[in-house]
C-alpha positions in Angstrom: -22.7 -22.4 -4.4 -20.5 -20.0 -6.5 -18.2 -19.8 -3.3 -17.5 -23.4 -3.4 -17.0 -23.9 -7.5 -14.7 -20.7 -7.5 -12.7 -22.1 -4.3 -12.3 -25.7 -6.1 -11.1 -23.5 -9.2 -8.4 -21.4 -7.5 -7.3 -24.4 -5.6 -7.2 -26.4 -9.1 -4.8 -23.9 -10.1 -2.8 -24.2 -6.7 -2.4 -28.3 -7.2 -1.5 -27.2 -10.7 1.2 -24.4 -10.2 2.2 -26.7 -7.5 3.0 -29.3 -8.9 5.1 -27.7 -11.6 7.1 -26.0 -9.2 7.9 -29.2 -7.7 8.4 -31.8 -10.6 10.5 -28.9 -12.2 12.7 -28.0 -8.6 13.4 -32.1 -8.0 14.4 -32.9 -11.7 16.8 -29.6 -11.0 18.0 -31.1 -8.0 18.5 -34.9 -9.0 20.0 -33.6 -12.4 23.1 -32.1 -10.6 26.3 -33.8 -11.3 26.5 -37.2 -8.8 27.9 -36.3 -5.1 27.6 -32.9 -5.6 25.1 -30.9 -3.2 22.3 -29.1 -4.7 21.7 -25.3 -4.6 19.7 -24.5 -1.4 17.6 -22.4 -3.5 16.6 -25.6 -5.7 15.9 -27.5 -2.4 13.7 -24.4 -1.4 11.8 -24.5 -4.1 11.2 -28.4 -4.0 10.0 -27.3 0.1 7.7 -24.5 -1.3 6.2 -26.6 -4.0 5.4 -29.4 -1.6 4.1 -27.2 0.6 2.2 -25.7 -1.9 0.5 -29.0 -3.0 -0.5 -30.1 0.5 -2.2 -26.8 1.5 -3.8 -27.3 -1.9 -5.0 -30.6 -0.8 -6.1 -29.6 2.6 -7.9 -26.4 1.2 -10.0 -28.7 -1.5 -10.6 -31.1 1.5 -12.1 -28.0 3.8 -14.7 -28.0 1.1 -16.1 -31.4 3.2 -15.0 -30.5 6.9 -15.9 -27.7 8.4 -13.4 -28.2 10.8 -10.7 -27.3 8.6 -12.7 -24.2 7.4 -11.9 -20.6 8.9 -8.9 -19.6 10.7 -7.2 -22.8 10.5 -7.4 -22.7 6.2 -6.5 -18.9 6.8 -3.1 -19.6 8.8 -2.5 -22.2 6.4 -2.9 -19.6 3.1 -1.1 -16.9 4.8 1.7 -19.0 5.2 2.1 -20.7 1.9 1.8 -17.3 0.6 4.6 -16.0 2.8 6.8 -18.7 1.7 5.9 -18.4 -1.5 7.0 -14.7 -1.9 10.4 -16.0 0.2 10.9 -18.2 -2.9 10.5 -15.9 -5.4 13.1 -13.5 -4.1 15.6 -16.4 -3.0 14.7 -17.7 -7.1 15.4 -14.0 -8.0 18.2 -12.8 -6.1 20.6 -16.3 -7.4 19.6 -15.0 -11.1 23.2 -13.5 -12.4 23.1 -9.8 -12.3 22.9 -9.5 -16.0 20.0 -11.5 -16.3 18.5 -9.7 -13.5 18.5 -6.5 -15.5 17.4 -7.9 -18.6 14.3 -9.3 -17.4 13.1 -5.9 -16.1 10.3 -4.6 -17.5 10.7 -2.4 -20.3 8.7 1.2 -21.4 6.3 -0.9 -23.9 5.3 -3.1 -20.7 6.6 -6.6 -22.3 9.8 -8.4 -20.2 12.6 -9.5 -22.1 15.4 -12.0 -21.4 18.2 -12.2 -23.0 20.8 -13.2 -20.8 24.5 -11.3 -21.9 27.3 -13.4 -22.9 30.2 -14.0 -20.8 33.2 -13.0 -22.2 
């Protein structure tokens, strides 16, 4: 019983976090100036959000067939989190270098980012 509620919560937050990712990557992408190609990294992250939602989906579904329980759920989550971690160093590596520094952590543990203005 506990299983299943904390499994439907942690895959709450996937639809959730999800989701985000993906309304926030496509209105990225179709807010770029008209006949001009995205960033792949935007069209990445519209992939990895997507992808995020349906293993979402499937994982809540597992919940009612046991056929989707076990190894195939398990490929399914390794993945996602593999392509998840992809993104966030594609997402982090296109940062400009001084942002990059700035949002390192600092001595008191809080981020900052304060990106440095171009002269």
């Amino acid at each position: 019983m506990a299983s299943t509620v904390v499994n439907f919560a942690i895959r709450g937050f996937q639809v959730v976090f999800a989701a985000v990712v993906l309304g926030l990557s496509v209105s990225l992408v179709r807010g770029q100036a008209p006949g001009a190609n995205s960033p792949i990294s935007l069209r990445y992250t519209s992939f990895v959000g997507g992808l995020s939602l349906v293993t979402a989906f499937v994982g809540i579904a597992g919940e009612f067939f046991t056929l989707i329980q076990g190894k195939i759920s398990l490929i399914m989550d390794t993945i996602v989190a593999l392509v998840n971690i992809a993104g966030g160093v594609v997402g982090h590596s296109h940062l400009p270098y001084e942002v990059r520094i700035a949002t390192h952590a600092t001595s008191s543990g809080l981020a900052t980012c304060y990106p440095h203005p171009r002269r």
